[in-house]
C-alpha positions, 0 to 999 in steps of 0.5 A, spaced: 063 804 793 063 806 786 057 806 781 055 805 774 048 809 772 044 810 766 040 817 766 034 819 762 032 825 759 024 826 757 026 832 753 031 829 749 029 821 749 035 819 750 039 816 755 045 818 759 051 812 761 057 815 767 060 813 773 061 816 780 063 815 787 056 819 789 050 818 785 045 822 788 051 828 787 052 827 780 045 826 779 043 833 782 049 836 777 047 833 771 040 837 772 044 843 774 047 844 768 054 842 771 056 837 765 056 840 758 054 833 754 048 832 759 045 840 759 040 840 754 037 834 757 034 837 763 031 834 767 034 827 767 032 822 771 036 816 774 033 810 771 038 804 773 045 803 777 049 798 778 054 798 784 061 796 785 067 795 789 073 798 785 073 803 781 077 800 774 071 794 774 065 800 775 069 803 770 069 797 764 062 796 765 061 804 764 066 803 757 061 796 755 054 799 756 056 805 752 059 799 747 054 797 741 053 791 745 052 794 751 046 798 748 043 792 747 044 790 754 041 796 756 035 796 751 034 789 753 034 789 761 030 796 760 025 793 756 023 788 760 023 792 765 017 796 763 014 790 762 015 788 770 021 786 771 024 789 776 030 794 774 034 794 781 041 794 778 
């Protein structure tokens, strides 16, 4: 399986869109300090994911939420979400 994530960091106020084969491995090396981009946001916090079958597809969908467009997708669904929707991806 291969998943798309988006991490927040408190610190920075600002969020983190990756792709990986393992979440929780990378999520413990994004807090470790093992990505530059992501080290000065320590601590980061997994705030939503999507999964996959195929690593091209979780890639594209990686490449659209960092577009404009999917950053209006992300502020959108994470919007509704804290004001309860469910944001299980």
């Amino acid at each position: 399986m291969y998943y798309v994530y988006v991490l927040w960091s408190t610190k920075l106020k600002k969020r983190y869109v990756g792709s990986t084969e393992d979440i929780n491995k990378r999520l413990k090396e994004h807090n470790a300090g093992k990505t530059t981009f992501t080290k000065s946001g320590i601590p980061w916090s997994l705030i939503y994911h999507e999964t996959y079958t195929e690593k091209h597809t979780a890639r594209k969908r990686e490449i659209f939420l960092k577009s404009g467009q999917g950053r209006k997708f992300l502020d959108n669904f994470l919007h509704k979400a804290e004001s309860g929707f469910s944001a299980e991806g």
